[in-house]
C-alpha positions as CSV (number, residue, x, y, z in Angstrom):
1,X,72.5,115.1,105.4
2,X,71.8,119.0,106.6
3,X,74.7,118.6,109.2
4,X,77.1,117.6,106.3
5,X,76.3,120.1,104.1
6,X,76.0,123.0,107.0
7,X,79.5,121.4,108.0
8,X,80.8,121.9,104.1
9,X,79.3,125.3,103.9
10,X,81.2,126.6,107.2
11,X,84.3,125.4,105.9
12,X,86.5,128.7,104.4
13,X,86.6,127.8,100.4
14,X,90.3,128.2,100.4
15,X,90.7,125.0,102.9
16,X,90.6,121.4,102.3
17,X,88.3,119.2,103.6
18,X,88.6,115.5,105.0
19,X,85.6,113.7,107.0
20,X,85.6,113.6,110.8
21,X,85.8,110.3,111.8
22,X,87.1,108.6,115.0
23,X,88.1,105.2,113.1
24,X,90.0,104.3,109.9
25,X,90.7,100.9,108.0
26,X,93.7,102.8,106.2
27,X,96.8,101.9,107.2
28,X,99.0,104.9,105.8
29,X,101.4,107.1,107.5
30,X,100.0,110.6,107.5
31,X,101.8,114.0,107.7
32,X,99.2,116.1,109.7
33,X,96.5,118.3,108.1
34,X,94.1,121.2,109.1
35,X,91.7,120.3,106.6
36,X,88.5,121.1,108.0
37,X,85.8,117.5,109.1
38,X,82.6,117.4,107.7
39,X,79.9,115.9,109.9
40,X,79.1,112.8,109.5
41,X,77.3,111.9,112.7
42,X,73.7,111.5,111.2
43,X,75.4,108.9,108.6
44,X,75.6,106.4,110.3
45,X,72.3,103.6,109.7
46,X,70.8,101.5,107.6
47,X,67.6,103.5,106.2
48,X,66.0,100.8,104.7
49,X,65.5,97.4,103.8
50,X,63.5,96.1,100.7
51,X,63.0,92.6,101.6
52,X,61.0,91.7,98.2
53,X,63.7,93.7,96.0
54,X,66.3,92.4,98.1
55,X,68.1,95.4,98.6
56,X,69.4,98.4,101.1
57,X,69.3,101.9,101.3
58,X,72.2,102.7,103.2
59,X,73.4,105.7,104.9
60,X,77.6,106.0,103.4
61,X,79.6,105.9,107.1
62,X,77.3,102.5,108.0
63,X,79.8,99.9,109.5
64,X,79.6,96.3,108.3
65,X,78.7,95.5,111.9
66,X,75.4,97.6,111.7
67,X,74.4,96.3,108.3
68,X,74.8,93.1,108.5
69,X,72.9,93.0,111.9
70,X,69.7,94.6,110.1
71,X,70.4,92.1,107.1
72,X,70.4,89.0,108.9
73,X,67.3,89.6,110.5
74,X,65.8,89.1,107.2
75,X,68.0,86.4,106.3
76,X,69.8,88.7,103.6
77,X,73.4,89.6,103.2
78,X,75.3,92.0,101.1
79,X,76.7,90.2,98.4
80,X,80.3,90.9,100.2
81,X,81.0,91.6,103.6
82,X,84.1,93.2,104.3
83,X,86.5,90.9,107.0
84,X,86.5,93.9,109.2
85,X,83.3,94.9,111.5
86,X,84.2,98.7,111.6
87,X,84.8,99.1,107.6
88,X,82.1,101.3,106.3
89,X,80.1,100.6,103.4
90,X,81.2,103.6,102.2
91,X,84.6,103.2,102.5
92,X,84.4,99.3,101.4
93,X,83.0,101.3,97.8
94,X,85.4,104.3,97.5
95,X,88.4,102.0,98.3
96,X,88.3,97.8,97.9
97,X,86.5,95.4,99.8
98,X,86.9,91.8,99.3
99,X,85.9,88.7,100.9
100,X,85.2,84.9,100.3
101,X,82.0,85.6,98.2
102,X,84.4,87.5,95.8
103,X,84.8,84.4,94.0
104,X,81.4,84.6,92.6
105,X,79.9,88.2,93.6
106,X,83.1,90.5,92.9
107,X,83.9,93.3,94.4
108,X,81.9,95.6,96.7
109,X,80.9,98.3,94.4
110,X,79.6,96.0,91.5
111,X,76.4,95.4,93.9
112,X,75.8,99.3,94.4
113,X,72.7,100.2,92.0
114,X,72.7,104.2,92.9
115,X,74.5,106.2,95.3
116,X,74.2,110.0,96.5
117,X,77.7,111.3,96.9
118,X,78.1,114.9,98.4
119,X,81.1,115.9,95.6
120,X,84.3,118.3,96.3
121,X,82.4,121.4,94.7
122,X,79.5,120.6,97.7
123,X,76.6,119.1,95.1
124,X,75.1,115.9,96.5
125,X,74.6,114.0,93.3
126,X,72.8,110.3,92.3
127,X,75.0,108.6,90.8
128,X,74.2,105.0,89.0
129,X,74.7,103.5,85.7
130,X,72.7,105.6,83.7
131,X,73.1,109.0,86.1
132,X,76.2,111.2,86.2
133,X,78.1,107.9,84.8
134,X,81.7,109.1,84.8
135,X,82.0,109.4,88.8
136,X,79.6,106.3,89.3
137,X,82.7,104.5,87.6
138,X,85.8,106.6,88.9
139,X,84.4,106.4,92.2
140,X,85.5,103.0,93.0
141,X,89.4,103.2,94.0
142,X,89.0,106.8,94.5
143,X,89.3,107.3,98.5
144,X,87.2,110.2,99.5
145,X,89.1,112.2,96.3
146,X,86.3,112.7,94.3
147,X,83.2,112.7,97.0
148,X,81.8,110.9,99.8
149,X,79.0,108.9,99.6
150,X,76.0,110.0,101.6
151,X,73.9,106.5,100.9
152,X,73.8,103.8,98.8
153,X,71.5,101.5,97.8
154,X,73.0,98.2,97.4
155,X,72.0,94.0,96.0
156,X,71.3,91.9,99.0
157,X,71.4,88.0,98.6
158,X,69.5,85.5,101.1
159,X,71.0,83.3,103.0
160,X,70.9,80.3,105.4
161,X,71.5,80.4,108.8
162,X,74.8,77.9,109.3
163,X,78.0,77.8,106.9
164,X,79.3,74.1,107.0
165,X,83.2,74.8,106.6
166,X,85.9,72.1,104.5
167,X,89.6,72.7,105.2
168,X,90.9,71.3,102.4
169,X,94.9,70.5,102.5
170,X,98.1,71.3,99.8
171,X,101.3,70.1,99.8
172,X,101.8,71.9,96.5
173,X,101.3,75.5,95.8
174,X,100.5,74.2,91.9
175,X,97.8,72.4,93.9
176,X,96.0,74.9,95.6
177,X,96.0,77.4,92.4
178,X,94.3,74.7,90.5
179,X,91.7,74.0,92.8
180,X,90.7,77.3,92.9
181,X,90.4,77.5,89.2
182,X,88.3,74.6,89.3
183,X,86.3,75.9,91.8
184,X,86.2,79.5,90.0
185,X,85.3,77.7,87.0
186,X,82.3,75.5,88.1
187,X,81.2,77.0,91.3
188,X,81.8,73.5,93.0
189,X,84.1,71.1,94.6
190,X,83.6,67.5,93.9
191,X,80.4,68.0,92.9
192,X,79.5,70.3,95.9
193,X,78.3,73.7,95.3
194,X,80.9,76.0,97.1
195,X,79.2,79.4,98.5
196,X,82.5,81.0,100.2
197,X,85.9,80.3,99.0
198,X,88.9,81.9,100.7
199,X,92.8,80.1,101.7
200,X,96.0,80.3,104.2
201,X,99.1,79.7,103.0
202,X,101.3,78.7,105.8
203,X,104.3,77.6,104.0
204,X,105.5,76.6,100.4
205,X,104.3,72.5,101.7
206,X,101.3,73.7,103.9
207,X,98.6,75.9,102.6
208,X,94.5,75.0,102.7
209,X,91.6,76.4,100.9
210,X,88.5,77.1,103.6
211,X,85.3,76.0,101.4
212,X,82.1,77.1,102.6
213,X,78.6,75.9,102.4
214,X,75.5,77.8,103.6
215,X,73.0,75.5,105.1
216,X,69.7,75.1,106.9
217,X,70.4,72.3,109.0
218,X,70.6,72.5,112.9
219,X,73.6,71.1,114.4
220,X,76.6,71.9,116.7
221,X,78.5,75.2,115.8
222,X,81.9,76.8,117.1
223,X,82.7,79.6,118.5
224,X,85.8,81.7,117.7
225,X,85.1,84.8,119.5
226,X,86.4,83.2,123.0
227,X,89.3,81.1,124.0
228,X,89.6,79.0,120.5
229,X,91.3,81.2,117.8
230,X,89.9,80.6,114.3
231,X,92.8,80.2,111.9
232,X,94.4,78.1,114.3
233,X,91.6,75.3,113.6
234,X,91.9,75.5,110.0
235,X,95.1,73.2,110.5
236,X,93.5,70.6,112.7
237,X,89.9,70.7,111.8
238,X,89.3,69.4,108.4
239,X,85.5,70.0,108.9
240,X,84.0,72.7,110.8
241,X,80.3,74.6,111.2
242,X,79.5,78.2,112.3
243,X,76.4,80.7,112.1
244,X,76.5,82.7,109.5
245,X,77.1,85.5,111.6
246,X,80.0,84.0,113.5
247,X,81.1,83.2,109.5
248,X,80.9,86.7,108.6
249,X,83.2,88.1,111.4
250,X,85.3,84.9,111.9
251,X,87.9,87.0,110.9
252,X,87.5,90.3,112.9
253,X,88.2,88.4,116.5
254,X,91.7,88.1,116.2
255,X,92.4,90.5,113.1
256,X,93.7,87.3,110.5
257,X,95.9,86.5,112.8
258,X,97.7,89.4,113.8
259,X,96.2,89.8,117.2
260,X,99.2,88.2,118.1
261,X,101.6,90.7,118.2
262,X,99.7,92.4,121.2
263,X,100.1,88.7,123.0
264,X,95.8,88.6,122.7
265,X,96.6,85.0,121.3
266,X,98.6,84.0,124.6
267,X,96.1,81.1,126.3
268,X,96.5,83.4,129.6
269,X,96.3,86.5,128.4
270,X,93.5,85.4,126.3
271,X,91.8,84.4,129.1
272,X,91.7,87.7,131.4
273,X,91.8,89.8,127.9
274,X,88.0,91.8,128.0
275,X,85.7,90.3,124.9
276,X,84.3,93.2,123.7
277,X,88.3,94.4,123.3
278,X,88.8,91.1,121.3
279,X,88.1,92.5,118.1
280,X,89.8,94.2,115.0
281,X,89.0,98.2,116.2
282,X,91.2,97.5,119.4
283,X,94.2,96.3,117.8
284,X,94.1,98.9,115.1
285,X,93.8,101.3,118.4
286,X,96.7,99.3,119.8
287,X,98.4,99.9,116.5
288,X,98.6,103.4,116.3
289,X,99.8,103.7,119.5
290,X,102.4,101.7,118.9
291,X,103.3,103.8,115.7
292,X,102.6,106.9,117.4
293,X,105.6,106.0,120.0
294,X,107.8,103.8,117.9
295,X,107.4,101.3,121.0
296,X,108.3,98.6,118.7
297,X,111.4,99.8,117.1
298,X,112.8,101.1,121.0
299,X,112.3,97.3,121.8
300,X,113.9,96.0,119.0
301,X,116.8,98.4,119.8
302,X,117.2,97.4,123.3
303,X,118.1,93.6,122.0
304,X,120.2,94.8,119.0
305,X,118.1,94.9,116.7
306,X,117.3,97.3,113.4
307,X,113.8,99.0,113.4
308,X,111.4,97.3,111.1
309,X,109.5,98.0,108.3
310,X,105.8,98.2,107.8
311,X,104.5,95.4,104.7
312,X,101.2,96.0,105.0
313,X,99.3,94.9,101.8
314,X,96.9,93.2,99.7
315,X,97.5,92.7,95.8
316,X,95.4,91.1,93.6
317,X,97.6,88.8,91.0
318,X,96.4,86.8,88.0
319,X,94.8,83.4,89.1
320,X,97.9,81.8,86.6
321,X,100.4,83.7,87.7
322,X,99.8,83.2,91.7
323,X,101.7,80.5,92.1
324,X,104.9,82.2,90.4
325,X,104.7,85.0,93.3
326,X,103.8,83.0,96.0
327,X,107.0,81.2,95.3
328,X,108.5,84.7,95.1
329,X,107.3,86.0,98.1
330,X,107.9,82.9,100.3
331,X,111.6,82.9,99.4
332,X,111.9,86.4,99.6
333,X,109.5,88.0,102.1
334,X,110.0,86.3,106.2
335,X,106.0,86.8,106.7
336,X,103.4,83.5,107.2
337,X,100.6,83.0,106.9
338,X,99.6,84.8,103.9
339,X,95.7,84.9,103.4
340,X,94.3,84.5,99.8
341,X,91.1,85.4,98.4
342,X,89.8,84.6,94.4
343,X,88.0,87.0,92.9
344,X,86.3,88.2,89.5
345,X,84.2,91.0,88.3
346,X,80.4,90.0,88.2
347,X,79.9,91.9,84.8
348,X,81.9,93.1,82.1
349,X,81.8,96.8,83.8
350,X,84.9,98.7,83.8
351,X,86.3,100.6,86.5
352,X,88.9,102.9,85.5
353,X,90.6,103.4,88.5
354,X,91.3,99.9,89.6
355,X,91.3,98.4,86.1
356,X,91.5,94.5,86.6
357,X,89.9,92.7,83.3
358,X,86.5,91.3,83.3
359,X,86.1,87.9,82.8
360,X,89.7,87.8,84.5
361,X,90.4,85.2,88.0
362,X,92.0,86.8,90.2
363,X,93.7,86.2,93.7
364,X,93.9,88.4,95.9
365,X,97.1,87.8,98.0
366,X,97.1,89.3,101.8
367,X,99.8,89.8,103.9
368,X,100.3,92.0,106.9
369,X,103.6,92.3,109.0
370,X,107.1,94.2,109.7
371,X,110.6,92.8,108.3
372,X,113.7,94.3,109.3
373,X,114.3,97.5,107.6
374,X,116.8,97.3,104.2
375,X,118.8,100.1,103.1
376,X,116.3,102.7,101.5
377,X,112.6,103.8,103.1
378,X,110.1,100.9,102.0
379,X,112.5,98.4,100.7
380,X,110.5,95.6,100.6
381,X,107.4,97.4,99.9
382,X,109.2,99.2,97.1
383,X,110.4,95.4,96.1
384,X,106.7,93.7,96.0
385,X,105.3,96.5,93.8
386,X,107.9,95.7,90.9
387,X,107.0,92.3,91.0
388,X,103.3,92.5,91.5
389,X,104.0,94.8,88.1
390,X,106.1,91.9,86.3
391,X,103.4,89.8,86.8
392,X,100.6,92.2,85.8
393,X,98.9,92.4,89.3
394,X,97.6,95.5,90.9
395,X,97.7,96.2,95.0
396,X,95.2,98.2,97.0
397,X,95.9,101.8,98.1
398,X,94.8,101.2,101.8
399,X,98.5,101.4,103.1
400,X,101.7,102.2,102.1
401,X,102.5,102.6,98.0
402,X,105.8,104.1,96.2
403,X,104.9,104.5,93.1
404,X,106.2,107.4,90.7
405,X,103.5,109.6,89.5
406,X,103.9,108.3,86.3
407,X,103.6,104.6,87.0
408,X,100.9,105.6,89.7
409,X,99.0,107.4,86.7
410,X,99.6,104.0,84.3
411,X,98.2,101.3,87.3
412,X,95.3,103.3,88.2
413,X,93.2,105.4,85.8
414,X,95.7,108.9,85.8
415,X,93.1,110.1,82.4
416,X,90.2,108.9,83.6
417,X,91.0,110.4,87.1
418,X,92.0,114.0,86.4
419,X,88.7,114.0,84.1
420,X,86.6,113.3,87.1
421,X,88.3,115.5,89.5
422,X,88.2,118.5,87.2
423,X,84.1,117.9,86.9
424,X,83.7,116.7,90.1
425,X,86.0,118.8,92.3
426,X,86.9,121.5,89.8
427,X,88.5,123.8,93.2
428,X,90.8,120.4,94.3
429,X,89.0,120.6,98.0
430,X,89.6,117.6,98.4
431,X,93.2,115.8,98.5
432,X,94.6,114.2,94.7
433,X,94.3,110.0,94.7
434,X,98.3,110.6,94.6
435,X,98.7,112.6,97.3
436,X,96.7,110.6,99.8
437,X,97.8,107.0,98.7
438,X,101.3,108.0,97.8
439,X,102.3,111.4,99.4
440,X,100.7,110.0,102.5
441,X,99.3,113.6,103.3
């Protein structure tokens, strides 16, 4: 905490300020800034865990990775981890994190009883429900805007040690949709309890929800993080076990599935590929290279080829109106898989800035790829927003967005926003929610 504030203190009040930080989940363009990075390197582990409360003081720039490794040795769990090991608990509560316990335990920042947050005019504040109220509700969706959190005491949840997995398979897209709804709306499956709940949709006659059960009982598990590649076996495995731990990251070996584009999924290449390099940080690594250098778009040119464009997203759409876009997207967009997630709020709490309805099922829709690049910057980016907007559906602000300021200020809090930053960072230190998700600066 002293090295963040000595670090905020020698930073010349007329500059901005960003965090210093060697990774990033985001996956915006960015124009190049001499904002000033705070220190952040005492920030970094779990403080404490309160086995009897079941909760965890956290320091903000935690990874997932380092929580859940303290957790699980108490056999607790955040109520939702994150897919991605290097996703900071910090960042998982400024911006959106989501996973398969969404379903039932909402969204990241619902489980997050107090946090200090280090603000843009330098006070490190608690902030909870019944403390400095306005930025413990526009903090959510805000992106390092209005503060960074410092630590955060958050709900744990016990659980087993093995998830027994059910790949259950739809011809129909109507199909799927309603079984999540049933799901959503009894917390079971055929009279099964249903713990995680999470999907691939592989084409319009091929998609499967993955239905998880934690459980106690010893048996065989496998193992994704070597030559087997996980969403591969959701197709020919209709039944399936794992640790919870291997559950938890079963997702961050390969990146979804995306690994592939860096040839990590080849079965030869796989096999002389290093295993602590098979794993979401490298290819993000591998990523920005690639953008860095535009080595992608040179190969596409040398075989005729356009350049491609980045679609890069995750929206949340109304459970009834999922089926309607995936229809939409399928036809329109050339990406598969897609990866889908329910969700709903835990309370009726609002949160201005990301203001999906309580009481409201969700699904949140992933889906990361290039297409070939249309006739204006963003095309089909520009082309998902309008119908995500039809449909009354919302997308997160971790990548690249093209809204106007004015329909940017409608989707995601504009009053409530500017209210906060004018208490909170009164001097603008810190970059404006437009600028960063929009601007890209």
């Amino acid at each position: 905490m002293q090295r963040l504030l000595e670090s905020y203190l020698a930073v010349p009040v007329t500059a901005p300020i960003r965090l210093a930080k060697r990774t990033s989940n985001l996956f915006r363009t960015r124009t190049k800034t001499r904002a000033s990075g705070l220190d952040t390197s005492g920030l970094t582990a779990v403080i404490a865990v309160d086995v009897a409360a079941r909760t965890a003081d956290v320091a903000g720039m935690c990874t997932y990775e380092d929580l859940v490794a303290e957790t699980l040795r108490f056999g607790l769990a955040p109520l939702v981890v994150p897919q991605l090991k290097t996703i900071t608990l910090g960042g998982a509560v400024t911006g959106l994190g989501i996973e398969s316990t969404s379903f039932r335990n909402g969204l990241p920042h619902e489980s997050v009883l107090e946090l200090d947050v280090l603000t843009g005019a330098g006070e490190v504040l608690t902030v909870s429900s019944s403390e400095n109220i306005v930025l413990y509700r526009a903090f959510p969706n805000s992106y390092g805007t209005l503060g960074y959190a410092v630590r955060l005491r958050i709900e744990l949840e016990p659980v087993k040690p093995f998830v027994a997995l059910a790949h259950v398979r739809f011809h129909s897209l109507v199909d799927l949709v309603a079984a999540i709804d049933g799901i959503m709306a009894t917390g079971s499956l055929d009279g099964v309890a249903v713990d995680y709940l999470d999907g691939v949709v592989f084409s319009a006659d091929e998609s499967y929800l993955c239905v998880g059960r934690q459980t106690g009982a010893p048996g065989p598990v496998s193992d994704y993080t070597g030559q087997q590649i996980y969403y591969r076996s959701i197709r020919h495995k209709t039944h399936d076990r794992l640790t919870i731990y291997d559950y938890l990251w079963r997702w961050d070996t390969d990146w979804f599935w995306c690994s592939e584009a860096f040839g990590a999924q080849h079965p030869l290449l796989r096999r002389f590929w290093p295993a602590r390099y098979r794993r979401s940080s490298f290819y993000a690594t591998l990523m920005r290279i690639e953008q860095r250098f535009h080595l992608g778009d040179r190969l596409e040119k040398l075989h005729g080829k356009p350049p491609r464009e980045r679609v890069v997203q995750d929206v949340e759409l109304p459970l009834e109106r999922c089926t309607e876009f995936l229809d939409w997207f399928l036809e329109t967009v050339p990406i598969a898989p897609i990866w889908l997630c329910p969700l709903r709020l835990r309370a009726d709490d609002r949160w201005p800035l990301y203001p999906i309805r309580p009481r409201q099922s969700y699904v949140n829709v992933g889906f990361w790829s290039t297409v070939p690049v249309g006739r204006a910057e963003g095309e089909t980016n520009r082309l998902i927003e309008r119908k995500i907007g039809d449909l009354h559906g919302h997308k997160s602000l971790y990548s690249d967005s093209y809204y106007s300021r004015e329909e940017f200020d409608e989707l995601y809090g504009g009053d409530a926003y500017r209210a906060a930053k004018e208490r909170y960072d009164p001097d603008s230190r810190l970059l404006d929610l437009y600028a960063k998700a929009v601007q890209r600066q």
